[in-house]
N, C-alpha and C positions, 0 to 999 in steps of 0.2 A: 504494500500500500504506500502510495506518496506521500510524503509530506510535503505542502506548501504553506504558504505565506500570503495572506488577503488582504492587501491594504484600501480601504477606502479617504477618498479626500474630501472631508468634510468642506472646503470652503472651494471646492469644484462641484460637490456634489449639489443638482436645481432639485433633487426631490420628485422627478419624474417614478421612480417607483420599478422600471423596464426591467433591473436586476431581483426584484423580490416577486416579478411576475415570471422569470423567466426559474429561478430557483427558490422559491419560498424556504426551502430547508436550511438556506446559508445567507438569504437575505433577508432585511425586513427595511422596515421605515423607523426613527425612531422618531423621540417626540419633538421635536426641530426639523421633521418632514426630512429627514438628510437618511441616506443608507447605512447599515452599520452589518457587518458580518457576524453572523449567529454562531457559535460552536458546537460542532454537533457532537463532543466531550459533555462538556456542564450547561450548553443552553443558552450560553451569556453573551451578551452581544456588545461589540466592541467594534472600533474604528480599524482595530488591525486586531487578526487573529492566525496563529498558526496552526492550521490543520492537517489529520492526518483521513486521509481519504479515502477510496478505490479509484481505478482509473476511468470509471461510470464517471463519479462525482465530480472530479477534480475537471473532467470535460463539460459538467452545467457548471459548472462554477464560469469555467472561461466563457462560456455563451453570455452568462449574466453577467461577464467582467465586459463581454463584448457588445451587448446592447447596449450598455448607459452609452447615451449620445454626449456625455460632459468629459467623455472617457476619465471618468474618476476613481474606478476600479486599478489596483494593480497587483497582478498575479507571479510570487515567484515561487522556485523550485526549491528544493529542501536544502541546494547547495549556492543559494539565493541571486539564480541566474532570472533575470526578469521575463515572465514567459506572452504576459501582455502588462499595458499600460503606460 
């Protein structure tokens, strides 16, 4: 299983939502309407999280790192190679 690395830019992020519609499991909205990545460890959701995956997941993760139009999403590898963003 991958590890990667989920950083969202709160002051790139408009609040569009395109990442929590595309993976509800590892995005949401929080309450400043901005994205924040969910852990799917302990639930908690956070502006940057490291997660450990399958390579199912780690592929909606990029889809929802690659919808947001503010490209505010950034996805790196467990050897912190940037894979989007």
């Amino acid at each position: 299983m991958p590890k990667i690395t989920v950083k969202v830019d709160h002051a790139a992020c408009s609040g569009i939502g395109s990442c929590a519609e595309v993976s509800a499991k590892f995005f949401q909205l929080d309450g400043e309407n901005r994205a924040v990545v969910i852990s799917n460890e302990t639930g908690e959701a956070e502006v940057e999280q490291e997660l450990t995956v399958s390579d199912d997941e780690a592929k909606e993760i990029l889809l929802a790192a690659e919808s947001c139009p503010m490209v505010a999403i950034s996805v790196f590898d467990g050897d912190g190679s940037q894979l989007y963003g």
